[in-house]
mmCIF file of the N, C-alpha and C atoms, coordinates in Angstrom:
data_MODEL
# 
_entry.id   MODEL 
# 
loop_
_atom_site.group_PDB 
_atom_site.id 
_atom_site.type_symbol 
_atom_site.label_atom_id 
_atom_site.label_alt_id 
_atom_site.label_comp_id 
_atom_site.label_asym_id 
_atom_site.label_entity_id 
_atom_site.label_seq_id 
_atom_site.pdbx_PDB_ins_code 
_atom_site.Cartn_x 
_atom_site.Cartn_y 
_atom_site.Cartn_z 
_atom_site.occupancy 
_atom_site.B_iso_or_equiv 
_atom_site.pdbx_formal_charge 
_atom_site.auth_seq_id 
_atom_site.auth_comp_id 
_atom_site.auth_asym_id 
_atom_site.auth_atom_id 
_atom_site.pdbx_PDB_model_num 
ATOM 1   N N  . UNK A 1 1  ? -2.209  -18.662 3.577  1.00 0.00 ? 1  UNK A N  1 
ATOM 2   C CA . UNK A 1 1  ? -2.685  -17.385 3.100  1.00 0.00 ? 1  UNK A CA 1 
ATOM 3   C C  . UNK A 1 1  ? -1.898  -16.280 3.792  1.00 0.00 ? 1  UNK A C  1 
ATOM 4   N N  . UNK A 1 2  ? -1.697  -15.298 2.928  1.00 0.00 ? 2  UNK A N  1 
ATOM 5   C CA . UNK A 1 2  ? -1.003  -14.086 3.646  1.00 0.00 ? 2  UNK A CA 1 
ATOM 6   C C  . UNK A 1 2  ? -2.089  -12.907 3.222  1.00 0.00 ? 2  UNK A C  1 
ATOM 7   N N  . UNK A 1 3  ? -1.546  -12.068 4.506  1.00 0.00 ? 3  UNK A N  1 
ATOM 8   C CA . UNK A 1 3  ? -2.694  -10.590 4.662  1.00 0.00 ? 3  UNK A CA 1 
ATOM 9   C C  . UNK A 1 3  ? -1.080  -9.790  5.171  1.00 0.00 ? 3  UNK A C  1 
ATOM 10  N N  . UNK A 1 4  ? -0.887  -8.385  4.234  1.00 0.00 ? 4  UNK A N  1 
ATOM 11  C CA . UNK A 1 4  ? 0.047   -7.375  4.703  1.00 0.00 ? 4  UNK A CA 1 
ATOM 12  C C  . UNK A 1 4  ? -0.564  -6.486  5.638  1.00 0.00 ? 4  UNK A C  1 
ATOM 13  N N  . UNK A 1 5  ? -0.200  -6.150  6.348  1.00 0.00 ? 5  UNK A N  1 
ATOM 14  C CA . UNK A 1 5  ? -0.014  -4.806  7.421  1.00 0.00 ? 5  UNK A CA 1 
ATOM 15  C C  . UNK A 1 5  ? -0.417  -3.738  6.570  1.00 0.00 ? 5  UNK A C  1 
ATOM 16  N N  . UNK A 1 6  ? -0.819  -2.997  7.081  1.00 0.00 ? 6  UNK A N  1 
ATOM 17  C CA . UNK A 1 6  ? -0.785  -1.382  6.761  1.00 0.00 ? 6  UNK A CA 1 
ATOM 18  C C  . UNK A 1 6  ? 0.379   -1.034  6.680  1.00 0.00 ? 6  UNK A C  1 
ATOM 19  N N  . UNK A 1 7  ? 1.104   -0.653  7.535  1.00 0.00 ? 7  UNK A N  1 
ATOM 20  C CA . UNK A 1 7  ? 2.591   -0.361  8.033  1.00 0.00 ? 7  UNK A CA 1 
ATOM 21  C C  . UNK A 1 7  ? 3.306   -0.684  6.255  1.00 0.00 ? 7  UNK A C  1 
ATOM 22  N N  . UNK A 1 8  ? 3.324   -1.586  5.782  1.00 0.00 ? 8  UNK A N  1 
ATOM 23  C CA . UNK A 1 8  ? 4.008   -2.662  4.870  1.00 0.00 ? 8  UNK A CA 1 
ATOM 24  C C  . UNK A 1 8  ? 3.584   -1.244  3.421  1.00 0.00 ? 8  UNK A C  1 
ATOM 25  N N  . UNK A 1 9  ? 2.190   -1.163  3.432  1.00 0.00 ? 9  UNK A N  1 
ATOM 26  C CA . UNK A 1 9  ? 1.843   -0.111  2.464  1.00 0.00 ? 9  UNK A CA 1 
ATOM 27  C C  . UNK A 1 9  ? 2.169   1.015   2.420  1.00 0.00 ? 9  UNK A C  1 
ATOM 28  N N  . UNK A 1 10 ? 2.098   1.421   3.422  1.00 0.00 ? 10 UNK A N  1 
ATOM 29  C CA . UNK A 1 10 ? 2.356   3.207   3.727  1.00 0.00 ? 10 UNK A CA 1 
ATOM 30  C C  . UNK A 1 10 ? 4.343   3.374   3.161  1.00 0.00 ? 10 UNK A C  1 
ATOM 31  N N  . UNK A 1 11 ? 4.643   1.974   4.043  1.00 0.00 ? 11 UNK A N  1 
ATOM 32  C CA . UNK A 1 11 ? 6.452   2.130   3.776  1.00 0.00 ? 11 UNK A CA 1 
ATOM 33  C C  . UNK A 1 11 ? 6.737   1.640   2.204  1.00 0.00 ? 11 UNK A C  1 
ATOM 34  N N  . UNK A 1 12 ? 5.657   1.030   1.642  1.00 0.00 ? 12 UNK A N  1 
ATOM 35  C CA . UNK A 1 12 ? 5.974   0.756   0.185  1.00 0.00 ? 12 UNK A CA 1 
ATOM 36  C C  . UNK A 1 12 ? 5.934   2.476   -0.529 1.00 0.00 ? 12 UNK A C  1 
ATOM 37  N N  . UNK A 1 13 ? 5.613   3.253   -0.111 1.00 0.00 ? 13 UNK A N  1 
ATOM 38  C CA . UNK A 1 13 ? 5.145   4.346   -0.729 1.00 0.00 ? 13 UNK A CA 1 
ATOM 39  C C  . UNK A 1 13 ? 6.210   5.639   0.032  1.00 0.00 ? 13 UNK A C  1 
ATOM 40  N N  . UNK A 1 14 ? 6.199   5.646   1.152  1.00 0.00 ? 14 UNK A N  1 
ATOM 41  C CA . UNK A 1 14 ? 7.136   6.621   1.924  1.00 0.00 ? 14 UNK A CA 1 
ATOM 42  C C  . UNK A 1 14 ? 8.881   6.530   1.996  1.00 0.00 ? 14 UNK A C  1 
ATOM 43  N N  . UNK A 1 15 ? 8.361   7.603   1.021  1.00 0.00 ? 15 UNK A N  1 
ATOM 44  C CA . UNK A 1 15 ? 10.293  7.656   0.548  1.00 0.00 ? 15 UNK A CA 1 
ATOM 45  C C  . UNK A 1 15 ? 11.261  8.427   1.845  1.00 0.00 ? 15 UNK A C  1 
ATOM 46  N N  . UNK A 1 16 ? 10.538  9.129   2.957  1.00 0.00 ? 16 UNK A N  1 
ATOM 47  C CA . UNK A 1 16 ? 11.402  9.515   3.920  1.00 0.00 ? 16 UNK A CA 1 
ATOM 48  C C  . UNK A 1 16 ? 11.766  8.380   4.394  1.00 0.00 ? 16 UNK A C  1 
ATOM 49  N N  . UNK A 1 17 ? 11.071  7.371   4.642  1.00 0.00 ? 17 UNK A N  1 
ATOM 50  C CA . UNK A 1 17 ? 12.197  5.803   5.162  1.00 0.00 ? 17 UNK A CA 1 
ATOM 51  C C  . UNK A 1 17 ? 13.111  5.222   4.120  1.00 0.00 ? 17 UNK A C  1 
ATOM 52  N N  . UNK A 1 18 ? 13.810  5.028   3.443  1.00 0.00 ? 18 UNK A N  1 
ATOM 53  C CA . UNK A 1 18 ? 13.930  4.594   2.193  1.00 0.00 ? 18 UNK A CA 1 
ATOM 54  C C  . UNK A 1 18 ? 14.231  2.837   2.670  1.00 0.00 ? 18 UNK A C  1 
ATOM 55  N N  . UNK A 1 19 ? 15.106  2.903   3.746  1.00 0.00 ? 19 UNK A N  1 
ATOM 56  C CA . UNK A 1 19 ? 15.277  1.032   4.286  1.00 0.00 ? 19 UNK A CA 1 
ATOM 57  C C  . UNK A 1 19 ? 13.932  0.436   4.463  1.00 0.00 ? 19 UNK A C  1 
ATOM 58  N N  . UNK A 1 20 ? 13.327  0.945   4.826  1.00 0.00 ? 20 UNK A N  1 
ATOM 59  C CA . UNK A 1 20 ? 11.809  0.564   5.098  1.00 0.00 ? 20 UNK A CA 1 
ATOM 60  C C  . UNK A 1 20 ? 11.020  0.045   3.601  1.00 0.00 ? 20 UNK A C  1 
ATOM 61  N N  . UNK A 1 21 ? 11.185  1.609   2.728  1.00 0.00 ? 21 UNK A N  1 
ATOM 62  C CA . UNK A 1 21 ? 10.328  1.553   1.605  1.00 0.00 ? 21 UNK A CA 1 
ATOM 63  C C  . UNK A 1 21 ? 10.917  0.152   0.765  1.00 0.00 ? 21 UNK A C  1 
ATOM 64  N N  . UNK A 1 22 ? 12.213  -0.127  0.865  1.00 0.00 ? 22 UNK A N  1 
ATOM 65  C CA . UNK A 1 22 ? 13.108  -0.757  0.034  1.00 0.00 ? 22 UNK A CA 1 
ATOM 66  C C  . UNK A 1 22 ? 12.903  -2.429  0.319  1.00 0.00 ? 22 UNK A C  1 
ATOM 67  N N  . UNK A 1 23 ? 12.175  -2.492  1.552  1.00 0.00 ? 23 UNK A N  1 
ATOM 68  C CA . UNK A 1 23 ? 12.146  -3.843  1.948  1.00 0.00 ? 23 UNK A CA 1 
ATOM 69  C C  . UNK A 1 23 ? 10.782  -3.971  1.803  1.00 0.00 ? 23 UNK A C  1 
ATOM 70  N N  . UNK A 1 24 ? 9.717   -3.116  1.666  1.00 0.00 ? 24 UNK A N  1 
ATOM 71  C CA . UNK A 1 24 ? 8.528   -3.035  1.640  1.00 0.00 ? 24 UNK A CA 1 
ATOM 72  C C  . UNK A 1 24 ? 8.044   -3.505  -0.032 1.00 0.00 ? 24 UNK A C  1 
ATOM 73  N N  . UNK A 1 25 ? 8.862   -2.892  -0.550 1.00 0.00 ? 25 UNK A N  1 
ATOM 74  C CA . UNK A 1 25 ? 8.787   -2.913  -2.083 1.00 0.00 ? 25 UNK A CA 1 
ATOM 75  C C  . UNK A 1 25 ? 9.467   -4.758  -2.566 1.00 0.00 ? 25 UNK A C  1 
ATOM 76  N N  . UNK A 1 26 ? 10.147  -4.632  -1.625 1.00 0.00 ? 26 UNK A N  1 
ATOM 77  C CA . UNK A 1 26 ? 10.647  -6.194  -2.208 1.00 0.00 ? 26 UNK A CA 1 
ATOM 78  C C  . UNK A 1 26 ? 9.723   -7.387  -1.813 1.00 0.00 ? 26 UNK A C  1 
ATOM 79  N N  . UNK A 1 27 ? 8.879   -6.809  -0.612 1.00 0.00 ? 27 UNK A N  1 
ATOM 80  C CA . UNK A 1 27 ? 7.974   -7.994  -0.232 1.00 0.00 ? 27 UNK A CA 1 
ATOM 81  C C  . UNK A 1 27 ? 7.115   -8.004  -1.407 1.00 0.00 ? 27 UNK A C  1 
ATOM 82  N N  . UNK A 1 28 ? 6.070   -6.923  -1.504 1.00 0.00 ? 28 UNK A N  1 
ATOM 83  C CA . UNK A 1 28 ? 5.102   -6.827  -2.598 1.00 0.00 ? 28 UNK A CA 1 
ATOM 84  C C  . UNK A 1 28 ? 5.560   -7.678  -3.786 1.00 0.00 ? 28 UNK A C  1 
ATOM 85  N N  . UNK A 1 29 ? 6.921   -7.076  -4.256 1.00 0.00 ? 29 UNK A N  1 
ATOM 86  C CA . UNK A 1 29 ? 7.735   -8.036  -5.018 1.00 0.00 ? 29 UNK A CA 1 
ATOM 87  C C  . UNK A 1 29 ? 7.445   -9.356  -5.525 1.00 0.00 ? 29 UNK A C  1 
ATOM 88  N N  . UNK A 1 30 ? 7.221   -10.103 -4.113 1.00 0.00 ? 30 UNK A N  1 
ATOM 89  C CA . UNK A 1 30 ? 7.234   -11.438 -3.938 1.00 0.00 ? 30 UNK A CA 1 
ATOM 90  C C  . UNK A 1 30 ? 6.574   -11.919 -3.742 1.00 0.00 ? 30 UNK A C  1 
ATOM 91  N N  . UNK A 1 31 ? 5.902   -11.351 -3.267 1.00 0.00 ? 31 UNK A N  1 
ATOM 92  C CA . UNK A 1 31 ? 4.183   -11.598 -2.750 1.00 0.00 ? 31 UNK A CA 1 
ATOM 93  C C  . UNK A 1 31 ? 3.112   -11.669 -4.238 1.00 0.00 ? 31 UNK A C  1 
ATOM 94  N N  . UNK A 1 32 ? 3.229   -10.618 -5.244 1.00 0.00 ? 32 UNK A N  1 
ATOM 95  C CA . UNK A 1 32 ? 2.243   -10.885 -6.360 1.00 0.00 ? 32 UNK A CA 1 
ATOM 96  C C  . UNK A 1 32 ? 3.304   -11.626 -7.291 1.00 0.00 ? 32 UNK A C  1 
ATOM 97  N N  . UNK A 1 33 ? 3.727   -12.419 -7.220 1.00 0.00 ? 33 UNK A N  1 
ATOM 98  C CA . UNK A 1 33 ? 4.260   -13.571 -8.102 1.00 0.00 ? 33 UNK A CA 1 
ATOM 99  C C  . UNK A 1 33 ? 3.572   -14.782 -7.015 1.00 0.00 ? 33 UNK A C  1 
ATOM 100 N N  . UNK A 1 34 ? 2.849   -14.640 -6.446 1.00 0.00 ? 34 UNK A N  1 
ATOM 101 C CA . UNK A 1 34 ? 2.267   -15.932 -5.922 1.00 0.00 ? 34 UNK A CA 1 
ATOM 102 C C  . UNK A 1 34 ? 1.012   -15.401 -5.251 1.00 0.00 ? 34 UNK A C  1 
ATOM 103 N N  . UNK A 1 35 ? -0.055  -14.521 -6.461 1.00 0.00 ? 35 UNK A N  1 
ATOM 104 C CA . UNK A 1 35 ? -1.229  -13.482 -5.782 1.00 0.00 ? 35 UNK A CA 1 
ATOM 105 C C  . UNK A 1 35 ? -2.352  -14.480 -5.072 1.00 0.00 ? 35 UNK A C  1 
ATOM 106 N N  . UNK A 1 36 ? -2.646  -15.723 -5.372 1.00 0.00 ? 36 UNK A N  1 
ATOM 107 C CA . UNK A 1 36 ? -3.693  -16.497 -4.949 1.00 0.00 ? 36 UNK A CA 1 
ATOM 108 C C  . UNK A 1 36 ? -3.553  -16.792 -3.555 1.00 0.00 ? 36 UNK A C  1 
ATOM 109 N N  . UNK A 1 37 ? -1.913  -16.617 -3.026 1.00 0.00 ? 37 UNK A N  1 
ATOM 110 C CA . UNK A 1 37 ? -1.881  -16.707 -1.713 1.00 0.00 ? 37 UNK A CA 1 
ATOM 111 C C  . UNK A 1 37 ? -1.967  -16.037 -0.631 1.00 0.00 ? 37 UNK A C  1 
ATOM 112 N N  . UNK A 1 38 ? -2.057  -14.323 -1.699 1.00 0.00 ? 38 UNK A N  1 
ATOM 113 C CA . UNK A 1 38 ? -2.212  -13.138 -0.576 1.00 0.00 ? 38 UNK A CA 1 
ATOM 114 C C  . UNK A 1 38 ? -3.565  -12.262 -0.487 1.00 0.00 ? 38 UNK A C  1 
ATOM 115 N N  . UNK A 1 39 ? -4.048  -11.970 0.193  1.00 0.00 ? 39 UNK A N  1 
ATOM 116 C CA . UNK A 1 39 ? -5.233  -11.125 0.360  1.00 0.00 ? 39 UNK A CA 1 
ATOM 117 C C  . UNK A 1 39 ? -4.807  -10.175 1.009  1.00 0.00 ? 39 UNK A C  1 
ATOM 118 N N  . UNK A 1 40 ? -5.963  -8.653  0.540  1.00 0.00 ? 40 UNK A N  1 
ATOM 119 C CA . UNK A 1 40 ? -6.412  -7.459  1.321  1.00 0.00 ? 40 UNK A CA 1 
ATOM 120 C C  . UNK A 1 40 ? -7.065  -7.540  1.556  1.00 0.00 ? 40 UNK A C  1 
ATOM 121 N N  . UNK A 1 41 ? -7.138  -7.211  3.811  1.00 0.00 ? 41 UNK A N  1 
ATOM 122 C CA . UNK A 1 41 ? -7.652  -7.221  4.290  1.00 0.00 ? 41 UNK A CA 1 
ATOM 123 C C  . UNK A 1 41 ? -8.824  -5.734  4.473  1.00 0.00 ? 41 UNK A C  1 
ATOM 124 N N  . UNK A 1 42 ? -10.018 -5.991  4.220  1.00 0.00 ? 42 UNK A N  1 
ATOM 125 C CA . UNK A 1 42 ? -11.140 -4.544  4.499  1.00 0.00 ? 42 UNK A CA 1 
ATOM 126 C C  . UNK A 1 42 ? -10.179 -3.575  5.148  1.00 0.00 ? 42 UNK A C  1 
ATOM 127 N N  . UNK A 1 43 ? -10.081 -4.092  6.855  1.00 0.00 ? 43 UNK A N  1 
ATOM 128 C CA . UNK A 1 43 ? -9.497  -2.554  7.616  1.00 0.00 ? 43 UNK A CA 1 
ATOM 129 C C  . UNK A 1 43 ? -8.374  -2.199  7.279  1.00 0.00 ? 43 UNK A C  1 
ATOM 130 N N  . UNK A 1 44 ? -7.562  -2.818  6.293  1.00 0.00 ? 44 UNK A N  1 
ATOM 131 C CA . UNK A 1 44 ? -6.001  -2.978  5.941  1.00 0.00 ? 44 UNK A CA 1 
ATOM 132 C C  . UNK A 1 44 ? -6.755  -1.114  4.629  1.00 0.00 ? 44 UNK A C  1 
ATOM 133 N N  . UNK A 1 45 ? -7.523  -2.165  3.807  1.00 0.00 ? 45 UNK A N  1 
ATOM 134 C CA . UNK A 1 45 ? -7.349  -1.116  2.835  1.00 0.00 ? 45 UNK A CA 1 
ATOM 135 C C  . UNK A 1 45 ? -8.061  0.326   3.101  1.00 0.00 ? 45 UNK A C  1 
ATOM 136 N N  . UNK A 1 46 ? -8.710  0.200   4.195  1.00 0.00 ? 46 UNK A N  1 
ATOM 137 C CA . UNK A 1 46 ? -9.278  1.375   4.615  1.00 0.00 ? 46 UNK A CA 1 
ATOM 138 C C  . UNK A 1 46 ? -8.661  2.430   5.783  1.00 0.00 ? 46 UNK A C  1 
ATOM 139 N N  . UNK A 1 47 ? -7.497  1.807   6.578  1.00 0.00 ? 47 UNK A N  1 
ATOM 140 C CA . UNK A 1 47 ? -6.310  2.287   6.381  1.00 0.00 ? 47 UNK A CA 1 
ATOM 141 C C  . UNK A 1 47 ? -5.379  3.177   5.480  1.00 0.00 ? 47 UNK A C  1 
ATOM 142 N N  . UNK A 1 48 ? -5.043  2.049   5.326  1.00 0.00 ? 48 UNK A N  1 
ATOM 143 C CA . UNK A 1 48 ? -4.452  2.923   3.744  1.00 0.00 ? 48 UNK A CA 1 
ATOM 144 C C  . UNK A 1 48 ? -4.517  3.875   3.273  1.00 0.00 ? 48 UNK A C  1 
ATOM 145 N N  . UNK A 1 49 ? -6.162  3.826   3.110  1.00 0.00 ? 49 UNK A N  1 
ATOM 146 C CA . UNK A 1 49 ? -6.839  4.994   2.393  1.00 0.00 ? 49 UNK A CA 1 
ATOM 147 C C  . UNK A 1 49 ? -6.767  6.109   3.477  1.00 0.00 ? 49 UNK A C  1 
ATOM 148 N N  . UNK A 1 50 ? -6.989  6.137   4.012  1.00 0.00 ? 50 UNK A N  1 
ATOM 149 C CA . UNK A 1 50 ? -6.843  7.370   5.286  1.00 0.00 ? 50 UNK A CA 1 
ATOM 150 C C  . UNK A 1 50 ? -5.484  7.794   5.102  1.00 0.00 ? 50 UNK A C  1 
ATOM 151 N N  . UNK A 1 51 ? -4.413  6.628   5.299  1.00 0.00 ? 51 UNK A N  1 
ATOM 152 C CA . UNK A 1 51 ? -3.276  7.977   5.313  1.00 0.00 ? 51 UNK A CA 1 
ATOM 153 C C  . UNK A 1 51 ? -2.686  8.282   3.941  1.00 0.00 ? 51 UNK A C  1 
ATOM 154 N N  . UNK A 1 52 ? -3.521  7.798   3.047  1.00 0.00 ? 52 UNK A N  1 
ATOM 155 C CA . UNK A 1 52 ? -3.100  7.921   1.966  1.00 0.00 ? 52 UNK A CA 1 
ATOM 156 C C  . UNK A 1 52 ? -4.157  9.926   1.770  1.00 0.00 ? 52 UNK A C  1 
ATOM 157 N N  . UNK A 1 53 ? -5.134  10.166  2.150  1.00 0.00 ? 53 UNK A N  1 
ATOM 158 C CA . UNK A 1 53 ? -5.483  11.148  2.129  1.00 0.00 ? 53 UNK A CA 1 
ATOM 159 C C  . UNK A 1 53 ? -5.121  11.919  3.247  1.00 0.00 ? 53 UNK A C  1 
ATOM 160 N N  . UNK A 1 54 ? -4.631  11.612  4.542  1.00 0.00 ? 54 UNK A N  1 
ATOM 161 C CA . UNK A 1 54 ? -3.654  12.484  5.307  1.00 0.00 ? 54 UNK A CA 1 
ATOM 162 C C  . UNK A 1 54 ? -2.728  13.084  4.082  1.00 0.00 ? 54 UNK A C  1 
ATOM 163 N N  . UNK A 1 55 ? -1.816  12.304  3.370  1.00 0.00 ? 55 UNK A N  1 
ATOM 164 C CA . UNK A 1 55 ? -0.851  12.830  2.664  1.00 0.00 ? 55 UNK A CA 1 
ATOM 165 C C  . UNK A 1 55 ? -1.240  13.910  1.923  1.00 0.00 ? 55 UNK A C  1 
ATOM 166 N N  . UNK A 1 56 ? -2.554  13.871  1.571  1.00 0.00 ? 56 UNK A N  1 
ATOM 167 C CA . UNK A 1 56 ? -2.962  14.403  0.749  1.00 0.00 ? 56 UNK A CA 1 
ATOM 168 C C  . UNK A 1 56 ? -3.172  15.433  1.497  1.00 0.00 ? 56 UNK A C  1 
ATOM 169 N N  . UNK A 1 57 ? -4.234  15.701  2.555  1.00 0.00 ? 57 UNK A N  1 
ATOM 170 C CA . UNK A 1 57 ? -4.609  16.985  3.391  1.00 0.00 ? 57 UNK A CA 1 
ATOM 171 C C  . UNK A 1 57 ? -2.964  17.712  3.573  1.00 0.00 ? 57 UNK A C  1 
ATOM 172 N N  . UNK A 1 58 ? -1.487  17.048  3.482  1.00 0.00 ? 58 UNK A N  1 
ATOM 173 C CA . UNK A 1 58 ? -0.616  17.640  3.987  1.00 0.00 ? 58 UNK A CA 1 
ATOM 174 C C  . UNK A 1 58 ? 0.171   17.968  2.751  1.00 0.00 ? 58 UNK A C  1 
ATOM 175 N N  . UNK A 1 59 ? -0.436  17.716  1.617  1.00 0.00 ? 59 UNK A N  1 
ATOM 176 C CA . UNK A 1 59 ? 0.245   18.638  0.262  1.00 0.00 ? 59 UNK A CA 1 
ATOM 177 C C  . UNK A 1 59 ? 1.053   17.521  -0.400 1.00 0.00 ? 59 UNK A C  1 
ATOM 178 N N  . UNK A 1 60 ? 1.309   16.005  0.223  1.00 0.00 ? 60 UNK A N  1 
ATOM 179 C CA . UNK A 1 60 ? 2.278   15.325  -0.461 1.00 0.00 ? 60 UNK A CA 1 
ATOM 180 C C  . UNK A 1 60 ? 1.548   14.535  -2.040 1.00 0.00 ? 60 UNK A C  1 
ATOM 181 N N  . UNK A 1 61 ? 0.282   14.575  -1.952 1.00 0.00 ? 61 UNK A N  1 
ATOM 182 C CA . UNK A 1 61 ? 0.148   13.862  -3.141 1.00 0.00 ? 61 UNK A CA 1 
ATOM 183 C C  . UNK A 1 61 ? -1.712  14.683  -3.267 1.00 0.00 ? 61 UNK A C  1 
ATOM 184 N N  . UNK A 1 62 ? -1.698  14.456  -4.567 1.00 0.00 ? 62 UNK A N  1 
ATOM 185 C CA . UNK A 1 62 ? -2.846  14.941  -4.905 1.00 0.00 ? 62 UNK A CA 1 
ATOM 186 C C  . UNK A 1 62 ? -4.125  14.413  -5.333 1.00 0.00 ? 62 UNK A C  1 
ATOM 187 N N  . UNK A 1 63 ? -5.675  14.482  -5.030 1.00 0.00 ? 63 UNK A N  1 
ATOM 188 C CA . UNK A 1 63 ? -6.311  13.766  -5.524 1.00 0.00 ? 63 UNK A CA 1 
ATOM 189 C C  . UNK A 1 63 ? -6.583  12.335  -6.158 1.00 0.00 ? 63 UNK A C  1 
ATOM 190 N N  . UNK A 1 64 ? -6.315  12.753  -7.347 1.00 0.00 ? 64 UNK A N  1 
ATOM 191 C CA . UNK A 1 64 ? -5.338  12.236  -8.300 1.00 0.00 ? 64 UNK A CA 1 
ATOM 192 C C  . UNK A 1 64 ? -5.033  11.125  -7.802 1.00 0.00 ? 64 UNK A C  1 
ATOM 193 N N  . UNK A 1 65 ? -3.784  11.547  -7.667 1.00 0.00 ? 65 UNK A N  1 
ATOM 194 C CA . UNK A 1 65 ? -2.925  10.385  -6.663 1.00 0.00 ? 65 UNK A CA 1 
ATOM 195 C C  . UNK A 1 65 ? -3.450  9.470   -6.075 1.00 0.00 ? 65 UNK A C  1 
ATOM 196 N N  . UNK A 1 66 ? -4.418  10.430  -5.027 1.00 0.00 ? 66 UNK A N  1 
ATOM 197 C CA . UNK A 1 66 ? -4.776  9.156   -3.864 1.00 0.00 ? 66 UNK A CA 1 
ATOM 198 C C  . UNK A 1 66 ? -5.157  7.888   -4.928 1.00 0.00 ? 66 UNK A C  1 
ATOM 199 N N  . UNK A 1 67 ? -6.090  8.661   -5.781 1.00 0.00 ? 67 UNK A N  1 
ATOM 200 C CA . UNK A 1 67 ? -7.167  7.165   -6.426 1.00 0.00 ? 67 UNK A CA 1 
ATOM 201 C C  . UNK A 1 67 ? -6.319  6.213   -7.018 1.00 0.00 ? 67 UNK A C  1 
ATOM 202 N N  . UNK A 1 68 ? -5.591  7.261   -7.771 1.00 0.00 ? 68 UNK A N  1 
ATOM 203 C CA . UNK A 1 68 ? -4.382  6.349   -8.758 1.00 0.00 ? 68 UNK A CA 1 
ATOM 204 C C  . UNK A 1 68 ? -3.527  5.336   -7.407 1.00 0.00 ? 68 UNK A C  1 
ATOM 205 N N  . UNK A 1 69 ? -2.926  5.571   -6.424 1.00 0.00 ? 69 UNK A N  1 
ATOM 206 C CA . UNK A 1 69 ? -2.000  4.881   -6.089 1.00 0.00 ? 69 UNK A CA 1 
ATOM 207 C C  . UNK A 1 69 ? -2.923  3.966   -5.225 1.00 0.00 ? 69 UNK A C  1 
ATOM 208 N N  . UNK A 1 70 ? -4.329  4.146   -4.635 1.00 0.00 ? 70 UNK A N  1 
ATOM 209 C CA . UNK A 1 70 ? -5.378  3.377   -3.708 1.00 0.00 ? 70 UNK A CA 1 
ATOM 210 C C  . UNK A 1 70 ? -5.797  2.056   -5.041 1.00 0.00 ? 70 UNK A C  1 
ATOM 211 N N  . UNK A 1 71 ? -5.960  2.555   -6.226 1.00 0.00 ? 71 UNK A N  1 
ATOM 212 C CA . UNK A 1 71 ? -6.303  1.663   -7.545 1.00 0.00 ? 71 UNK A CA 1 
ATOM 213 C C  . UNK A 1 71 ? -5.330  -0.134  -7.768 1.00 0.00 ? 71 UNK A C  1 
ATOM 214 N N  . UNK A 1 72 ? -4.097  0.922   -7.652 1.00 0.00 ? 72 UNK A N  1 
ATOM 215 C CA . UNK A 1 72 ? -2.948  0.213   -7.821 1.00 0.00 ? 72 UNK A CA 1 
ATOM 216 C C  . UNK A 1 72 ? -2.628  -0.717  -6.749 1.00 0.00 ? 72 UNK A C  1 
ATOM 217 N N  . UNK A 1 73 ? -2.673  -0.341  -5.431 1.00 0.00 ? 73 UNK A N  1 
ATOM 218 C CA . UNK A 1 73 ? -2.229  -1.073  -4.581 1.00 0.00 ? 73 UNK A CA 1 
ATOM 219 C C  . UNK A 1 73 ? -3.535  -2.101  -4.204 1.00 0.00 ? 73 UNK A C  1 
ATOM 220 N N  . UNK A 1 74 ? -4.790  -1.263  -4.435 1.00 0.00 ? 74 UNK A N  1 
ATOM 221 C CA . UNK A 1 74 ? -5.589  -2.843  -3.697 1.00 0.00 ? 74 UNK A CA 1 
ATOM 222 C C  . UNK A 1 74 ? -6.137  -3.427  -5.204 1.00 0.00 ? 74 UNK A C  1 
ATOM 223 N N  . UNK A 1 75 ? -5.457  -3.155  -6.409 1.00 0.00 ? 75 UNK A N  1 
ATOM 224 C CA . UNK A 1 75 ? -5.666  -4.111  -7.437 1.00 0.00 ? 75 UNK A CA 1 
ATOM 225 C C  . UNK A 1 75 ? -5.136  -5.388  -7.433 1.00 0.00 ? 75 UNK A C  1 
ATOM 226 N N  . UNK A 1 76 ? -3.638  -5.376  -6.049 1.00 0.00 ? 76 UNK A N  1 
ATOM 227 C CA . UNK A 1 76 ? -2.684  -6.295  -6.286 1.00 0.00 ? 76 UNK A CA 1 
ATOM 228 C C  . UNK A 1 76 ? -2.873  -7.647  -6.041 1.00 0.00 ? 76 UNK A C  1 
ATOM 229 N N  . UNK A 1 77 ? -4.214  -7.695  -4.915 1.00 0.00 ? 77 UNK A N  1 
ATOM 230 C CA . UNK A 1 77 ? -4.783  -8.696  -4.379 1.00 0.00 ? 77 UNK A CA 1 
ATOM 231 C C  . UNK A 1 77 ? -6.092  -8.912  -3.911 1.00 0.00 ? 77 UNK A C  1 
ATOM 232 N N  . UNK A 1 78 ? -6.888  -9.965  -3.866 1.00 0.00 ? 78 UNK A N  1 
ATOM 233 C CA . UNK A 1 78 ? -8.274  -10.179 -3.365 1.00 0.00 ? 78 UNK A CA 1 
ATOM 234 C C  . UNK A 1 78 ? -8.897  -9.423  -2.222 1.00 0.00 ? 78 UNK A C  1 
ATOM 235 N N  . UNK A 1 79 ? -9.847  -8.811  -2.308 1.00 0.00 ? 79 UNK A N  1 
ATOM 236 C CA . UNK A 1 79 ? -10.321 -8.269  -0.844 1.00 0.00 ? 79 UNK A CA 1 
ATOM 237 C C  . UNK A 1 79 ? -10.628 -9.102  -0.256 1.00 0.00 ? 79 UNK A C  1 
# 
């Protein structure tokens, strides 16, 4: 079984790293072509969600956003 990092999410999404985002994006990649083997972890996605609304308190994404991109990312795998 695999469980991602926080770290792994935030850099799937944060385009000021782009080496980061780029390797982040390729795991996910690889990871939901074999979803039965990966899980989200509770404090993982509640994480997330925090700096996913930091971004937000700091103007980078909106409302909106948060839900839409919080939807998307912990749709990808089992809680």
């Amino acid at each position: 079984m695999n469980a991602v990092d926080t770290n792994v999410y935030v850099y799937a999404l944060d385009a000021d790293e782009p080496v980061k985002q780029a390797k982040a994006v390729e795991l996910f990649d690889r990871l939901v072509l074999q979803p039965a083997d990966t899980v989200l972890v509770w404090q993982v996605a509640g994480e997330f969600l925090s700096q996913l609304r930091r971004w937000e308190s700091k103007g980078k994404l909106t409302p909106d956003e948060v839900k839409a991109t919080f939807r998307r990312f912990s749709a990808m795998f089992p809680l």
